[in-house]
C-alpha positions as CSV (number, residue, x, y, z in Angstrom):
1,X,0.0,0.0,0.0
2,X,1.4,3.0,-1.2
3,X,1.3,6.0,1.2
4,X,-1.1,8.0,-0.8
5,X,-3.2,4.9,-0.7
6,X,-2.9,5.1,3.0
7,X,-3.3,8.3,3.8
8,X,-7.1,8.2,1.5
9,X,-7.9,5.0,3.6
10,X,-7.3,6.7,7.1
11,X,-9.6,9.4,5.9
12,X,-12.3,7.1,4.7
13,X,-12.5,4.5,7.7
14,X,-11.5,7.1,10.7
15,X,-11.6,10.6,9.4
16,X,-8.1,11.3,10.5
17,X,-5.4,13.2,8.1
18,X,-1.5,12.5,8.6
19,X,1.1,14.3,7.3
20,X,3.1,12.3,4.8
21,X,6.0,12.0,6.3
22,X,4.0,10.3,9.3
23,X,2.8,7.8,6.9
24,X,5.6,7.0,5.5
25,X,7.7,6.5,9.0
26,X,4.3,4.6,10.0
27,X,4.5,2.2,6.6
28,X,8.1,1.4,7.3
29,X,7.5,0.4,10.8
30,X,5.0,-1.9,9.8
31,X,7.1,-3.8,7.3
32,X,9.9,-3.9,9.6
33,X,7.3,-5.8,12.2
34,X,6.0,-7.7,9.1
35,X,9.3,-8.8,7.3
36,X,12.1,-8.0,9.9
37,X,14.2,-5.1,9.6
38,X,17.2,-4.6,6.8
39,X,19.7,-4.9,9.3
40,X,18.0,-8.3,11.7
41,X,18.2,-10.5,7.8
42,X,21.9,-9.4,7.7
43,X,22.4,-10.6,11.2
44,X,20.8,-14.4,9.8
45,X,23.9,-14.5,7.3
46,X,25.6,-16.7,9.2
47,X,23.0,-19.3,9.6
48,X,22.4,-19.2,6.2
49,X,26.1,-19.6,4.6
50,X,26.3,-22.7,7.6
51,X,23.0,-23.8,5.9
52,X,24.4,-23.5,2.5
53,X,27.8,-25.7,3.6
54,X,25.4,-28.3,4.9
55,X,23.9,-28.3,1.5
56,X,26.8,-28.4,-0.3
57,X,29.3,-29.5,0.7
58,X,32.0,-29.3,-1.6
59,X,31.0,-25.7,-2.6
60,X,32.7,-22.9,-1.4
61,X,30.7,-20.2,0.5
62,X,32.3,-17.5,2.7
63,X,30.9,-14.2,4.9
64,X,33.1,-11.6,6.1
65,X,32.0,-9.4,8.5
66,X,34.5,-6.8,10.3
67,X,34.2,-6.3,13.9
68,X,31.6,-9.1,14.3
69,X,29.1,-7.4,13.1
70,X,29.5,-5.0,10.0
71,X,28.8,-6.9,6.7
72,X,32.0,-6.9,4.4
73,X,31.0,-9.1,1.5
74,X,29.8,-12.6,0.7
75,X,30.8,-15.2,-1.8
76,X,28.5,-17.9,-3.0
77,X,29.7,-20.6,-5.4
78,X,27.9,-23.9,-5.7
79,X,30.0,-27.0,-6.6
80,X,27.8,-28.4,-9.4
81,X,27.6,-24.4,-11.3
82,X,31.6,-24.7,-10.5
83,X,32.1,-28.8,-11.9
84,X,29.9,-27.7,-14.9
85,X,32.0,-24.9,-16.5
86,X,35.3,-26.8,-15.3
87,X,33.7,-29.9,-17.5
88,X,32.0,-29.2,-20.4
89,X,31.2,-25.8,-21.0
90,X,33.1,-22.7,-23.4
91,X,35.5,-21.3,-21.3
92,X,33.8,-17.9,-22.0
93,X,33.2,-16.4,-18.6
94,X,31.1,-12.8,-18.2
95,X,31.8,-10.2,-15.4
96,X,29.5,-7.7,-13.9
97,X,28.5,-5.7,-11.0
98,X,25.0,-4.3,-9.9
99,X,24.1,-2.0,-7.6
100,X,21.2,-2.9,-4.9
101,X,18.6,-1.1,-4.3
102,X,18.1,-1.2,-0.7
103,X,18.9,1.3,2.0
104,X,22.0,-0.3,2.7
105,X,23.2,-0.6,-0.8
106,X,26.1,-2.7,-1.9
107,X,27.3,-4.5,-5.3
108,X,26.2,-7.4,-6.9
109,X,29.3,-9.6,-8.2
110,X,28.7,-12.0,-10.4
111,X,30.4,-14.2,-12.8
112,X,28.2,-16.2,-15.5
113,X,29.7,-19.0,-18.0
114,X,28.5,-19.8,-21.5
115,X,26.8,-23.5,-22.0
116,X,27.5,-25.3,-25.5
117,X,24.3,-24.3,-26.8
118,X,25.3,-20.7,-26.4
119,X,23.0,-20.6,-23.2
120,X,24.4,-18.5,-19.9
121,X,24.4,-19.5,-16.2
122,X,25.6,-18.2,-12.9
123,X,28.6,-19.7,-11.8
124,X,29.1,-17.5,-8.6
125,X,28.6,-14.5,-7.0
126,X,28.9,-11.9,-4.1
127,X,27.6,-9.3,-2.2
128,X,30.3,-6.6,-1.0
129,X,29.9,-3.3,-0.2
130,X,31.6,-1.1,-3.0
131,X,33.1,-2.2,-6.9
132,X,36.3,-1.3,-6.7
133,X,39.8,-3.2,-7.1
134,X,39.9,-4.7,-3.6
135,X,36.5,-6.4,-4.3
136,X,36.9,-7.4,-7.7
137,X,40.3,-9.0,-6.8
138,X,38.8,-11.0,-3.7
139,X,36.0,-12.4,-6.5
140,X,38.6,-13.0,-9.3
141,X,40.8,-14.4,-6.5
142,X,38.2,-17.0,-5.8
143,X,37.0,-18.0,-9.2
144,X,40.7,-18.5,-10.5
145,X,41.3,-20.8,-7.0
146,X,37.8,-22.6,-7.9
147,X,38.1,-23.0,-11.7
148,X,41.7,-23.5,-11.8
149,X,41.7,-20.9,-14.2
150,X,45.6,-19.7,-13.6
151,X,47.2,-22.5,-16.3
152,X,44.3,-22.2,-18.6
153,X,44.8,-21.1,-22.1
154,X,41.8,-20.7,-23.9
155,X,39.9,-18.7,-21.9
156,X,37.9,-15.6,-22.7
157,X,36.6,-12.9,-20.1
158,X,34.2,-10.7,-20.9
159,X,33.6,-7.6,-18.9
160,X,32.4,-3.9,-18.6
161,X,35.3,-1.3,-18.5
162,X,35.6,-0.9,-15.3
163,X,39.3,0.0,-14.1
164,X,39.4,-2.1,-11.0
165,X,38.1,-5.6,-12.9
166,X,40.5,-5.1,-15.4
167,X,43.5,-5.1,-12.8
168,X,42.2,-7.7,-11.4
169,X,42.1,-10.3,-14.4
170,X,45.3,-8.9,-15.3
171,X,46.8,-9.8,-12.2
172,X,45.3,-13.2,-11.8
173,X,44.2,-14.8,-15.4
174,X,47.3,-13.8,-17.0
175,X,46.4,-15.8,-20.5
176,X,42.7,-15.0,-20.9
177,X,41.7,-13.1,-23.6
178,X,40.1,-9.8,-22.0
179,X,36.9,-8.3,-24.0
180,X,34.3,-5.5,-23.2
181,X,30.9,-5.8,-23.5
182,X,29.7,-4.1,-26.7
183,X,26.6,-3.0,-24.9
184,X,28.6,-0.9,-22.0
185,X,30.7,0.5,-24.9
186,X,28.1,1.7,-26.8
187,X,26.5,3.4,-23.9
188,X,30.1,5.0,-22.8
């Protein structure tokens, strides 16, 4: 319910006007008591990266957090997305970042492989809190460990131009063939 919608419905059924400021801070409230605050589904991290081990165990799935409590980043990578690419697939790998749209914000890593019928699928991802260098190093860090992508020749990554990603697979994927996504060229 919107808080226009609100504010007509207060009228109707009670005859009471709030400012909208008031309705807002009242809506907010009551999805916080519905769904559980931003920050308490942050705090359940844990449990769910433990949940995702149990899962899976052979995939790799790390949290960190700085002083206990302050969300760094998050890596998800599932063994069977992972054994896939490393067994059968084009060794044509995509790299992007997204913002999120919450409150809290952050960066959506991800890295998605080409099938053999030209068909694309994650392969992992994160969560961190900015796209920059650090981060992207961390995620390329992981993938090159996971995919054993390090003494691979004929591999192509394809990314936006992004300064810090491009360090990054220079650093660490040495004899991939780097390319840039047409489409973030033609909107640069």
């Amino acid at each position: 319910m919107t808080c226009k919608d609100l504010s007509k419905d207060l009228m109707q059924r009670y005859a009471v006007e709030a400012s909208r400021w008031k309705l807002f801070y009242l809506r907010r409230k009551t999805i916080d008591l519905l769904r559980g605050t931003v920050e308490d589904n942050y705090a359940k991290l844990r449990r769910y990266v433990l949940e995702l081990s149990r899962a899976d165990k052979e995939g790799r799935f790390e949290l960190h957090v700085d002083v206990g409590v302050i969300f760094k980043a998050m890596y998800i990578g599932f063994s069977g997305l992972r054994n896939d690419i490393k067994e059968g697939c084009r060794m044509v790998i995509g790299l992007n970042g997204a913002f999120l749209k919450t409150y809290l914000a952050g960066i959506l890593l991800s890295a998605v492989g080409t099938g053999g019928n030209n068909q694309m699928y994650h392969i992992a991802w994160a969560v961190v809190e900015v796209e920059n260098e650090v981060c992207w190093t961390w995620f390329i860090n992981i993938l090159v460990e996971e995919l054993n992508l390090s003494e691979r020749v004929e591999i192509t990554i394809i990314s936006d131009q992004q300064k810090g990603l491009q360090n990054a697979v220079k650093e660490f994927i040495l004899l991939a063939e780097h390319r840039n996504c047409a489409r973030h060229i033609y909107t640069n």
